[in-house]
C-alpha positions as CSV (number, residue, x, y, z in Angstrom):
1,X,0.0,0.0,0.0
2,X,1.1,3.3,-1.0
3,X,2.4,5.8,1.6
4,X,0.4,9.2,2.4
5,X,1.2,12.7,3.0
6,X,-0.7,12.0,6.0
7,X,0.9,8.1,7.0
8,X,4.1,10.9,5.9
9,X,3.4,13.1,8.6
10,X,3.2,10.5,11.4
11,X,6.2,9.0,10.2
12,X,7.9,12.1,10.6
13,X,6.4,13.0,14.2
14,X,7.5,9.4,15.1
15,X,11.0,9.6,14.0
16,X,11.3,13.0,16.1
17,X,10.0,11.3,19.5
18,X,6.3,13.2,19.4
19,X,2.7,13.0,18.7
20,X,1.3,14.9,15.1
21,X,0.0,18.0,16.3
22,X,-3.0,18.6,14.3
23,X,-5.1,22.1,13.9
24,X,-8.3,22.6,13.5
25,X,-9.8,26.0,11.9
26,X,-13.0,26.9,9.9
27,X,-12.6,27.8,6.4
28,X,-13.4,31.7,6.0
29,X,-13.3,32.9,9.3
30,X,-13.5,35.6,9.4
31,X,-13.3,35.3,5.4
32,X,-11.2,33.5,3.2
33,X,-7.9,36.0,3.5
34,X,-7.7,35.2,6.8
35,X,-8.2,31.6,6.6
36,X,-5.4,31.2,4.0
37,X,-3.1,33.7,6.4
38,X,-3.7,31.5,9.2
39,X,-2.7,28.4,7.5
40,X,0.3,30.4,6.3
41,X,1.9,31.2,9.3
42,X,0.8,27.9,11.2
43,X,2.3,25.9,8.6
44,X,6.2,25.4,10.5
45,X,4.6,24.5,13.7
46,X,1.7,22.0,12.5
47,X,1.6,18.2,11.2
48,X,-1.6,18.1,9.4
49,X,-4.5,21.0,9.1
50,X,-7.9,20.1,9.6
51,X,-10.4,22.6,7.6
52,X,-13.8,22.6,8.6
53,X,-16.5,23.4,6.0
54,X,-18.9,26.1,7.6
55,X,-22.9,24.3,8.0
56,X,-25.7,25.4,10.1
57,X,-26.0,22.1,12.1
58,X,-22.6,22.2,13.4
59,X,-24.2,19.4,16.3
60,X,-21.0,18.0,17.7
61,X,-19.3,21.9,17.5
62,X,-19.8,23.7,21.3
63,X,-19.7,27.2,21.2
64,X,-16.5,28.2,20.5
65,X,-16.4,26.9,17.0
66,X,-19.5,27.3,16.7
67,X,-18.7,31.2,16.8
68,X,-16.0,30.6,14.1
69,X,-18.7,29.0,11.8
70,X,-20.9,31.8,12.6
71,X,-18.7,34.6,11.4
72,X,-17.8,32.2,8.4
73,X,-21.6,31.9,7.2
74,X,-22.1,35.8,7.9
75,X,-19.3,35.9,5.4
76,X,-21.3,34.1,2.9
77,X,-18.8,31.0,2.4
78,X,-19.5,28.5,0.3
79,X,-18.3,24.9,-0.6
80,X,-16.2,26.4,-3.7
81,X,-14.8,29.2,-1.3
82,X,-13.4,26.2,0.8
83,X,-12.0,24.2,-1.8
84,X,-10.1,27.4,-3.2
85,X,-8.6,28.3,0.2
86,X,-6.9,24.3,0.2
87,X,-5.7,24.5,-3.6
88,X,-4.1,28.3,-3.1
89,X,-2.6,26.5,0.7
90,X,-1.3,23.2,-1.6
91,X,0.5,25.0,-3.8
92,X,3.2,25.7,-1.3
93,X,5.7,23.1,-1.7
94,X,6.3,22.7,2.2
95,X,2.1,23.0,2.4
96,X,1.4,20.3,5.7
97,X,-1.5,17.6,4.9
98,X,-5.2,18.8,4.3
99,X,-8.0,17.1,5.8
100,X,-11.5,18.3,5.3
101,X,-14.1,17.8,8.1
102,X,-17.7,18.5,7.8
103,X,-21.4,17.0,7.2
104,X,-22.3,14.7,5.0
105,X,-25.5,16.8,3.4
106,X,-22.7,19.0,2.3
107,X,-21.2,16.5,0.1
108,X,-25.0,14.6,-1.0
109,X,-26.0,18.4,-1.8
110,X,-22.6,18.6,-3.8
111,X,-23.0,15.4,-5.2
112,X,-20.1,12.4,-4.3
113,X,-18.7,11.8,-7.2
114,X,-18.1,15.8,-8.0
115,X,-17.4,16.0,-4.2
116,X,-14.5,13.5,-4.3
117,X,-13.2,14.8,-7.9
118,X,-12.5,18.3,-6.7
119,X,-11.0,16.9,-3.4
120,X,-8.5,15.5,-5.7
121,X,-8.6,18.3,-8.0
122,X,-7.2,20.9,-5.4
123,X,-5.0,18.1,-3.3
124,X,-7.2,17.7,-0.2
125,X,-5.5,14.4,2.0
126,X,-8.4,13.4,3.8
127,X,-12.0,13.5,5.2
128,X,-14.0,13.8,8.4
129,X,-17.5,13.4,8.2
130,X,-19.2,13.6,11.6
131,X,-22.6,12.5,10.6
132,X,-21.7,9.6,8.5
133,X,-20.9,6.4,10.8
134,X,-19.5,2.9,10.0
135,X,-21.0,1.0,8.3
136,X,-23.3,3.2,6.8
137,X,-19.9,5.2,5.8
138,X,-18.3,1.8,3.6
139,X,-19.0,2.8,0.5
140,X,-18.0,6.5,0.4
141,X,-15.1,5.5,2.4
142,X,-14.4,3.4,-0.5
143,X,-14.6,6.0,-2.7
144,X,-12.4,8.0,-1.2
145,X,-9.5,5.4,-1.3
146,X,-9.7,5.0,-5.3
147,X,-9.2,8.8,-5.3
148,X,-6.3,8.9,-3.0
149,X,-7.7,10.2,0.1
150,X,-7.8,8.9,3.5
151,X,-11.5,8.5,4.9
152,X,-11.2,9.0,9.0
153,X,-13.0,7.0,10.9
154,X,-14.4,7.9,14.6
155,X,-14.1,6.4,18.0
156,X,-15.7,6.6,21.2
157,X,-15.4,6.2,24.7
158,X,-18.8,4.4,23.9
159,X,-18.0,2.1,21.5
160,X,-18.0,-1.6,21.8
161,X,-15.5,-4.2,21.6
162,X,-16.8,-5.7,18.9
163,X,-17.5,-2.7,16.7
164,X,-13.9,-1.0,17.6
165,X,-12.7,-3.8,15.8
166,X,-15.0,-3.9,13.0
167,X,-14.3,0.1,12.3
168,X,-10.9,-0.8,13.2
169,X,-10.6,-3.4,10.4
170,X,-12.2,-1.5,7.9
171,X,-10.7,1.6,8.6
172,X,-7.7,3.9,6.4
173,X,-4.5,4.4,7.8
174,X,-5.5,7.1,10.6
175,X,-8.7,7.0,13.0
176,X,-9.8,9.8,15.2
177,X,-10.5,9.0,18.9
178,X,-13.2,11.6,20.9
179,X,-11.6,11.8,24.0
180,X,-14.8,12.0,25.9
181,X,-18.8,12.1,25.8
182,X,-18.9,16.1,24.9
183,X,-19.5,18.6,22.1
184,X,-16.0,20.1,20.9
185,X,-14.0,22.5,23.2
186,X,-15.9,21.4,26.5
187,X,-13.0,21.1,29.4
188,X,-12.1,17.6,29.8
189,X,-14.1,15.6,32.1
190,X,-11.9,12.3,32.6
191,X,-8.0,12.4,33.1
192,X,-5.9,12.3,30.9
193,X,-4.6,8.9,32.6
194,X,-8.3,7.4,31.9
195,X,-8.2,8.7,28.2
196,X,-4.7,6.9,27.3
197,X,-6.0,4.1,29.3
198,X,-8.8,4.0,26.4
199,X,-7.0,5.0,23.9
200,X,-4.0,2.5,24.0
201,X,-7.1,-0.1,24.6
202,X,-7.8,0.7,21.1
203,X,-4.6,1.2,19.9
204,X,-3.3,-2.4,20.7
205,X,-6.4,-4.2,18.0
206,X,-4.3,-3.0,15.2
207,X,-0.5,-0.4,16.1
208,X,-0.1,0.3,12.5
209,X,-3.1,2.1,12.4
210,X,-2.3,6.0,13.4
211,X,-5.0,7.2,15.8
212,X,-5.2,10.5,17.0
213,X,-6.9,12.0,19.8
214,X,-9.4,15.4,19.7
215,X,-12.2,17.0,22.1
216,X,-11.1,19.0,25.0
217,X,-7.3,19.3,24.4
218,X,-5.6,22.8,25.4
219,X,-1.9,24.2,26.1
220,X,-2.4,22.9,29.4
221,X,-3.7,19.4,28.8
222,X,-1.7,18.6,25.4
223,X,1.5,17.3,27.0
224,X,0.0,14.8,28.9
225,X,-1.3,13.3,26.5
226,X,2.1,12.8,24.3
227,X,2.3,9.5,24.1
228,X,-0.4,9.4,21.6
229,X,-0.2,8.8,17.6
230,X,-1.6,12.7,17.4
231,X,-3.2,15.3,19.1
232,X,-5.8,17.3,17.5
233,X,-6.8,21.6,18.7
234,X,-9.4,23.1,17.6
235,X,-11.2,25.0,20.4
236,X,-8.5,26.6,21.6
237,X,-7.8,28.4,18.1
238,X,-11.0,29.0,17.7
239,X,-11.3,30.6,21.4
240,X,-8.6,32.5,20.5
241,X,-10.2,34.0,16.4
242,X,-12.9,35.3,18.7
243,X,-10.5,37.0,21.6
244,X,-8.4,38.7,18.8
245,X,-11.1,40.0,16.9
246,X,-13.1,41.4,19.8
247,X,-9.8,42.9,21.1
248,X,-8.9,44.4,18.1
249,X,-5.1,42.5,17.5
250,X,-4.1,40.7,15.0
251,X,-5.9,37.2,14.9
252,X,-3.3,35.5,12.7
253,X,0.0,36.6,15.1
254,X,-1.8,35.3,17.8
255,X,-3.1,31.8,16.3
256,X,0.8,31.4,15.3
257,X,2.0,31.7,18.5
258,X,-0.6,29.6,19.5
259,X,0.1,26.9,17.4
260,X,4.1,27.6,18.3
261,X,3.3,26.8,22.1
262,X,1.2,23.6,21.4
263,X,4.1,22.0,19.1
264,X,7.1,23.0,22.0
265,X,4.9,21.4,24.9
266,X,5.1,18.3,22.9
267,X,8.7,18.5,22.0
């Protein structure tokens, strides 16, 4: 099987003794200059970017990306803005792995097959889609591997045995564990010692799959949680779009140093 930009990136984290770090921002918040300036300057400091695609049932988002979508729909971006913001980021030679993450009436409304071909088209790596489940995701995740992209599959605290190793089996290359029973950016509610407790659970049905783990991480909880595949943050950049704009400074400065902080606490 052929290697990834994102199996690439693990790789790379691995060899250096670390998890990924992975970012999460909305595409076009506060519009699409931004977006591709924040990307821009993150791009030394991060593994992989996660982009989300703005949608008005945002029901696993708690309210600080919920804020970020807000400003991104008052903007008035669409699917086409999103996709341009990844091809201009691509282009960059040293550009980090894309992963797209969003609904799946997004890409239904877009159409799969036209959905998939402009992934490709503009270089996107892979895809989260929070309302489409195993097994009822199979098929498209199928899909997605003749086109070269990596379909990520999700995890739970919740799930069984039997169907962590049915996803498990079926899945890509990477896997996305939700660190706890919460909408995004809520403070963690079990210890960090409890989540790697889960986590490397999982991680033993299959250790060349690379999992990462999101919901709840901060500057203050990321190194603790180190010995994972990756770590995802999204809240926190998100937290901190809102603080900069409402303050007045310079949300792109801020989200760098940010970022900057996150990758040396898990040095």
């Amino acid at each position: 099987m052929n290697e990834t930009n994102i199996d690439i990136a693990f790789r790379i984290a691995k060899t250096q003794g670390r998890p990924a770090l992975l970012t999460y921002i909305v595409a076009g918040d506060r519009n699409k200059k931004m977006t591709s300036s924040i990307l821009k300057s993150i791009n030394d400091h991060v593994d992989i970017c996660e982009v989300g695609i703005p949608h008005n049932t945002n029901v696993a988002d708690g309210k600080q990306i919920q804020n970020s979508i807000y400003r991104a729909l008052k903007g008035k971006i669409k699917l086409k803005d999103v996709f341009e913001i990844v091809q201009k980021y691509k282009k960059d030679l040293y550009s980090k792995p894309v992963i797209l993450m969003g609904y799946y009436n997004m890409v239904l409304q877009y159409g799969e097959r036209n959905f998939l071909k402009k992934c490709k088209e503009v270089d996107v790596d892979g895809i989260i889609l929070v309302d489409l489940p195993f097994p009822e995701n199979k098929e498209f995740a199928k899909e997605c591997k003749k086109n070269g992209i990596t379909f990520v599959q999700l995890l739970a605290p919740t799930t069984s045995d039997k169907r962590l190793k049915e996803i498990i089996r079926n899945s890509h290359s990477m896997l996305y564990y939700i660190s706890m029973l919460s909408t995004t950016g809520g403070k963690l509610k079990v210890s960090s010692k409890q989540i790697l407790k889960n986590y490397f659970k999982i991680k033993k049905i299959d250790e060349n799959k690379n999992i990462v783990i999101g919901f709840g991480i901060t500057n203050k909880t990321i190194k603790s949680l180190k010995k994972a595949d990756g770590v995802v943050v999204g809240s926190e950049i998100c937290k901190e779009i809102t603080s900069s704009i409402e303050s007045g400074k310079n949300p792109v400065i801020r989200v760098s140093k940010i970022v900057k902080s996150l990758r040396d606490k898990i040095e």
